[in-house]
C-alpha positions as CSV (number, residue, x, y, z in Angstrom):
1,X,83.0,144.0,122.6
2,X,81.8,146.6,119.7
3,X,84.0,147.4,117.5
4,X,83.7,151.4,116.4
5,X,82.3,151.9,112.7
6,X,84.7,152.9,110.1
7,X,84.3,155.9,108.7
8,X,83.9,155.8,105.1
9,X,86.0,157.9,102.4
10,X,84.1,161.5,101.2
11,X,82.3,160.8,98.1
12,X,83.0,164.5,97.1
13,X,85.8,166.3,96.7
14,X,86.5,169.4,98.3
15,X,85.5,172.6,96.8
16,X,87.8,175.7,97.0
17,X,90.5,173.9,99.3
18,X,87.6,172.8,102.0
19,X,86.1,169.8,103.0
20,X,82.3,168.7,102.6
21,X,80.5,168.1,105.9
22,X,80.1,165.0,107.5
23,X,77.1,163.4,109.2
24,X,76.9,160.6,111.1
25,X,73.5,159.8,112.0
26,X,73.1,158.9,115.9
27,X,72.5,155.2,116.9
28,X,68.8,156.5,118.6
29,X,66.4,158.7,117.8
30,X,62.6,159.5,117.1
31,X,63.7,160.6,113.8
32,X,61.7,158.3,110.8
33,X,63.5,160.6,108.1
34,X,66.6,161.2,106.8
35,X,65.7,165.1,106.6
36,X,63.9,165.1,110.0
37,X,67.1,164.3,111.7
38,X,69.0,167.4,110.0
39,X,66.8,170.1,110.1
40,X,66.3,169.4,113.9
41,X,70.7,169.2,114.2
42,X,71.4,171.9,111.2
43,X,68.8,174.3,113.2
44,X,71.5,177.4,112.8
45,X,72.1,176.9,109.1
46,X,68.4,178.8,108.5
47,X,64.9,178.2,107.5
48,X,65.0,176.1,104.2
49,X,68.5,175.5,103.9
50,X,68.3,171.9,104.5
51,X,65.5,171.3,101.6
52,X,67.3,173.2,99.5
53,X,70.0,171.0,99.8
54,X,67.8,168.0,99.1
55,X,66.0,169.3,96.4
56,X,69.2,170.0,94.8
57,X,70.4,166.4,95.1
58,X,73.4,167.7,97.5
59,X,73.4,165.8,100.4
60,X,74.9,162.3,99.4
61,X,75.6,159.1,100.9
62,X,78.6,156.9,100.9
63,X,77.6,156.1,97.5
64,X,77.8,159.2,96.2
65,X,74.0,159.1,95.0
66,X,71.8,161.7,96.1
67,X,69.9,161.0,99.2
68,X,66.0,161.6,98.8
69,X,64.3,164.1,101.8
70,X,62.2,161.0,102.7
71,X,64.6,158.5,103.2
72,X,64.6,156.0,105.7
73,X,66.5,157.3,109.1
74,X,69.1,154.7,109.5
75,X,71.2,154.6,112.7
76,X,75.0,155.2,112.3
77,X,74.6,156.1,108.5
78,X,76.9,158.7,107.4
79,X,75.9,161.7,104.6
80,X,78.1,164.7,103.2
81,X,77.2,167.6,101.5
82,X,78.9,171.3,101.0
83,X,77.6,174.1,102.8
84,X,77.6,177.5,100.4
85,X,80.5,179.5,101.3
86,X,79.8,182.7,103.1
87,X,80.9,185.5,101.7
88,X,84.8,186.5,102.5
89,X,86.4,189.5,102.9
90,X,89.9,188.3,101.1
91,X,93.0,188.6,102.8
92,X,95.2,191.1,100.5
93,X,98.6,189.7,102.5
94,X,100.7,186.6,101.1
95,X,101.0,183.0,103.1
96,X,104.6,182.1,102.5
97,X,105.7,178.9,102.3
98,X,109.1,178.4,104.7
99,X,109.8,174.8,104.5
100,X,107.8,171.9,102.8
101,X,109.1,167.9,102.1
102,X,107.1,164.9,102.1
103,X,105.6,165.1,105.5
104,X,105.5,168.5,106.4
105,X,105.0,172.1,105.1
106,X,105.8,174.7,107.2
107,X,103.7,178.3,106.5
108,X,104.4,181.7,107.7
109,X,100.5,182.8,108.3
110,X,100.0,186.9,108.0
111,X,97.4,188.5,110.5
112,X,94.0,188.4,109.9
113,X,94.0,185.0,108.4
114,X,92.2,182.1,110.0
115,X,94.7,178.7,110.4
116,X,91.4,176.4,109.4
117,X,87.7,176.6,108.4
118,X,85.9,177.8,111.2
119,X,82.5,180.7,111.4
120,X,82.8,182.7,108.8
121,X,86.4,181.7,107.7
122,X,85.9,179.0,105.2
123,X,87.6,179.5,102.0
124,X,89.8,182.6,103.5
125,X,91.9,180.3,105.4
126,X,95.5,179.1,105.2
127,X,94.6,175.6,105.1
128,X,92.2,176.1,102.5
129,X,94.5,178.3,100.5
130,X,97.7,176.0,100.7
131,X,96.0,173.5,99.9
132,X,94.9,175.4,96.6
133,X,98.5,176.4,96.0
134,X,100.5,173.4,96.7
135,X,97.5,170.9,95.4
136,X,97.9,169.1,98.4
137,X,94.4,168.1,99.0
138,X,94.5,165.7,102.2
139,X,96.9,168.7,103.9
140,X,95.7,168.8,107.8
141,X,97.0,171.3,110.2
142,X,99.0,170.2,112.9
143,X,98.1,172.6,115.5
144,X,96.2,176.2,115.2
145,X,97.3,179.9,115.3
146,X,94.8,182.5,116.4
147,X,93.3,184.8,113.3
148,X,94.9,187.9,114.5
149,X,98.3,186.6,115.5
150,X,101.2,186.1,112.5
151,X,103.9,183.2,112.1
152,X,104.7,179.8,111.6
153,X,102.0,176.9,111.4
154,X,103.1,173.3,110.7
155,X,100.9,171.2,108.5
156,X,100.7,167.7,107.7
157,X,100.7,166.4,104.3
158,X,100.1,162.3,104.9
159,X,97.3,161.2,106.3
160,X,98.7,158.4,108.4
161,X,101.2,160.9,109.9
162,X,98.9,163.7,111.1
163,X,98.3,161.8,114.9
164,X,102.4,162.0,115.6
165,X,102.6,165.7,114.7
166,X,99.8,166.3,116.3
167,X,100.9,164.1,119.6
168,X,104.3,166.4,119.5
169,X,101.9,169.9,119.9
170,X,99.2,168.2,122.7
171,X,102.5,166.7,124.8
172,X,104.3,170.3,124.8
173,X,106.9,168.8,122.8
174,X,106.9,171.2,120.4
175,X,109.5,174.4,121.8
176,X,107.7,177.9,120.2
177,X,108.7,181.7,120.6
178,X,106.6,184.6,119.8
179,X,107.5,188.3,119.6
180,X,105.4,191.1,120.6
181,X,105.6,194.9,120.4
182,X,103.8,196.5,123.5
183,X,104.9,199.5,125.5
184,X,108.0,199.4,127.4
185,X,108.0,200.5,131.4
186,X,111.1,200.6,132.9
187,X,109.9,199.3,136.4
188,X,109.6,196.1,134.9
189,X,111.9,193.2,135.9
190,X,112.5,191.4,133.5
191,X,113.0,188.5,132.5
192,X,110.6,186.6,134.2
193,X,108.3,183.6,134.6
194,X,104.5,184.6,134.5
195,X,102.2,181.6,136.0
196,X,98.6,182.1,136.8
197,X,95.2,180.1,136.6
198,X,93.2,181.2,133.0
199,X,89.7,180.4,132.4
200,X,88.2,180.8,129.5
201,X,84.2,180.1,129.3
202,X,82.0,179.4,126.4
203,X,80.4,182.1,124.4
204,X,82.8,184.6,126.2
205,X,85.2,186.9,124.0
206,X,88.0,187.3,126.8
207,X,90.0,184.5,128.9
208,X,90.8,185.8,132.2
209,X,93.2,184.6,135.6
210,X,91.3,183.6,138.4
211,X,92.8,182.2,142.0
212,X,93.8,178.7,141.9
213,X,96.4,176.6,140.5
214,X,98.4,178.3,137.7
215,X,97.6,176.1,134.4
216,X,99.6,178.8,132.4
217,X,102.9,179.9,132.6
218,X,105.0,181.9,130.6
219,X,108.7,183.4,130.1
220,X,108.8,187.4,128.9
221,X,111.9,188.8,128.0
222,X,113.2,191.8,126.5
223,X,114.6,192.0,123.1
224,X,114.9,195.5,122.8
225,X,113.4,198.9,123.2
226,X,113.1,202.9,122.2
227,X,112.3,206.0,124.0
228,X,108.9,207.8,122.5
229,X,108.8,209.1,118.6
230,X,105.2,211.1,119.8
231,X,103.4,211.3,123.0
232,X,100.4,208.0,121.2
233,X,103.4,205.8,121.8
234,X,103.1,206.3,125.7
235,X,105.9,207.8,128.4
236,X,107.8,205.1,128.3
237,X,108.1,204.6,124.0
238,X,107.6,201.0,122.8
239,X,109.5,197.8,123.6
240,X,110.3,194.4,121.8
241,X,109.5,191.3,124.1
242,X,110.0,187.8,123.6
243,X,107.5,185.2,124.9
244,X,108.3,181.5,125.5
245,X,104.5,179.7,126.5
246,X,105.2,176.6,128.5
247,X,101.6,176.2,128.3
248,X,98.9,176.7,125.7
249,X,96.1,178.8,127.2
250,X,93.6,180.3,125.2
251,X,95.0,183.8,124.7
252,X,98.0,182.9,127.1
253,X,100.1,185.1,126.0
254,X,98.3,188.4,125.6
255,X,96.4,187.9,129.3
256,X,99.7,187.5,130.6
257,X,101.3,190.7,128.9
258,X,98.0,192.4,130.5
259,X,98.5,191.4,133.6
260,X,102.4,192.7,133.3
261,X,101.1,196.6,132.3
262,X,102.4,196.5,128.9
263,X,99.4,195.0,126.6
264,X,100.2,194.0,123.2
265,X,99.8,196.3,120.7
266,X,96.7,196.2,118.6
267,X,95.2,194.0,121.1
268,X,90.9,194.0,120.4
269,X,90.4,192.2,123.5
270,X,92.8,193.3,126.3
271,X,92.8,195.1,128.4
272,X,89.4,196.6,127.0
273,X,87.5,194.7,124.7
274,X,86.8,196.9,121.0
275,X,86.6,193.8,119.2
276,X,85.8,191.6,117.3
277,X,87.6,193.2,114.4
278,X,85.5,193.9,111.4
279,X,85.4,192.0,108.3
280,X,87.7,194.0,106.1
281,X,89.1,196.1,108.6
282,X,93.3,195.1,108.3
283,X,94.4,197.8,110.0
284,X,96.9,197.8,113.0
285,X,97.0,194.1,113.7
286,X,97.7,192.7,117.2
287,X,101.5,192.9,117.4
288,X,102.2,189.4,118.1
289,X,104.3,186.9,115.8
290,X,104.7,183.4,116.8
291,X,108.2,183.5,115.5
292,X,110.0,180.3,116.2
293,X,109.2,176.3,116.5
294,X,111.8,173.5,117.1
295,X,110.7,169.9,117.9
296,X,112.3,166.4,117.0
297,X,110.5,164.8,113.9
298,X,108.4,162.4,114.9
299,X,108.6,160.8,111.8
300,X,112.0,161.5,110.4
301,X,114.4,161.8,113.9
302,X,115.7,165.2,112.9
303,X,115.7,168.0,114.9
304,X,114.1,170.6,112.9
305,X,114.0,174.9,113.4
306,X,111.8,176.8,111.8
307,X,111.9,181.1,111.9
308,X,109.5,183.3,110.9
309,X,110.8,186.2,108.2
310,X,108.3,188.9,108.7
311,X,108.7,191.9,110.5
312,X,106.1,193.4,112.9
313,X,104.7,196.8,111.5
314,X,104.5,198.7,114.9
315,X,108.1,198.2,115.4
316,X,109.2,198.8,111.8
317,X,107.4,202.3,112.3
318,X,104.9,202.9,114.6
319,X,103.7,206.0,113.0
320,X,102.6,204.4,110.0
321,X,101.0,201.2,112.1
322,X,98.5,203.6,114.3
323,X,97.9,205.3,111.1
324,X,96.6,202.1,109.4
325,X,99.0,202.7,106.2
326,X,102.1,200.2,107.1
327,X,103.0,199.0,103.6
328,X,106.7,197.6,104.0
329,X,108.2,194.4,104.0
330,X,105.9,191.6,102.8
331,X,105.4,191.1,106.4
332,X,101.5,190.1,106.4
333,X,100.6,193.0,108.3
């Protein structure tokens, strides 16, 4: 039996918060070079990029030395190397920090910021920036919060820890609540469970519910709501909702909400699509807070709670949200 190749530590350290990439050359191949192999599998990163980055002595081995455009191709060898950072659009709204101890830190994420490096979200990214503020460099996120949705993300701070966090978010085992501000309509019972079938394809902006076994199901309640400060808040005025997921859908929640009649607020996808939202543009974000999590520590036994202190700008004042110019509680609008 083969045993699986260990991966070797990074010989570079991470640069504003974010990892180097790593390659991993593939066992076959009709690659004689080093540099062959990754322009052909770095095709999107542009014409040049990848001798620029030998010619610069950036792409490394396990060694740390430079690794020369002509060298050998050698199955199963691994090489790093930093891609340049795109440029970012900062987010002007704070990460806060709710909980943090030896194995965990606990971050309430504003809108508009990415949970990890991903596109065009590199350095602009909670991970990246906690890791930054708390100089916690091998910090991994647990599990991963949509851009335009606020709250509470859980992060790992040992290495040798991450996989049972993880496990407790893959298994369901982790109970979360979001709020959401969305029109209210009277005619709707509520609470209820929502379960339908969501799809979500490749290269598509939008999930959507086709027939067929539900694989998404959740609870909508209502917190709250308020007759109509202005005919732009609708007939019916504006309504608070809590949503339970027992199921983690790609947008889960905000299909669902569609489907009810009463889309979230701020919503770029659904029910029409106007997004994506434009770098820079932090205007009325998507009314949606993921406001709670409660598991059991997988790693400590306790039974830990964790609540979200931000407020959501639409409910706060509604007026002030459609007009863009929100400024109140630091609640990461």
């Amino acid at each position: 039996m083969r045993r699986p190749t260990r991966t070797p530590p990074s010989p570079l350290p991470q640069r504003h918060g974010v990892d180097p990439v790593r390659v991993r050359l593939p066992a076959t191949g009709p690659w004689s070079t080093v540099r062959e192999h990754l322009v052909e599998r770095l095709t999107g990163a542009g014409d040049g990029t990848v001798d620029g980055l030998f010619e610069a002595g950036r792409i490394v081995g396990a060694d740390g030395r430079p690794v020369p455009a002509d060298a050998p191709y050698v199955p199963g060898m691994f090489v790093w190397f930093h891609r340049d950072l795109p440029d970012e659009v900062p987010v002007p709204f704070p990460l806060e920090i709710v909980h943090r101890d030896e194995h965990i830190v606990v971050a309430d994420k504003p809108h508009f910021l990415a949970t990890t490096p991903r596109g065009g979200h590199v350095a602009e990214t909670a991970l990246a920036r906690l890791r930054r503020m708390l100089d916690l460099p091998a910090l991994t996120a647990a599990h991963r919060l949509d851009r335009l949705t606020a709250g509470l993300v859980l992060f790992t701070v040992r290495p040798e820890e991450r996989g049972a966090y993880q496990t407790l978010f893959r298994d369901r085992r982790v109970h979360k609540e979001y709020e959401a501000v969305a029109p209210y309509e009277p005619s709707l019972s509520l609470p209820r469970t929502v379960r339908s079938r969501i799809v979500k394809e490749r290269g598509v902006l939008t999930a959507r519910e086709v027939p067929g076994e539900p694989n998404a199901e959740s609870r909508v309640e209502l917190l709250g709501h308020r007759p109509p400060d202005g005919a732009a808040e609708g007939p019916g005025g504006l309504a608070r909702y809590r949503l339970v997921p027992a199921t983690g859908q790609t947008h889960q929640l905000r299909v669902h909400m569609t489907a009810l009649g009463v889309p979230i607020l701020g919503d770029p996808l659904y029910p029409v699509v106007t997004g994506p939202v434009p770098a820079g543009d932090f205007r009325r974000p998507l009314q949606l807070l993921a406001r709670t999590l409660r598991f059991t520590d997988p790693v400590t036994g306790e039974e830990r709670r964790f609540r979200s202190g931000r407020t959501l700008a639409a409910w706060a004042s509604y007026a002030r949200w459609a007009a863009g110019t929100y400024d109140g509680p630091p609640d990461g609008q």
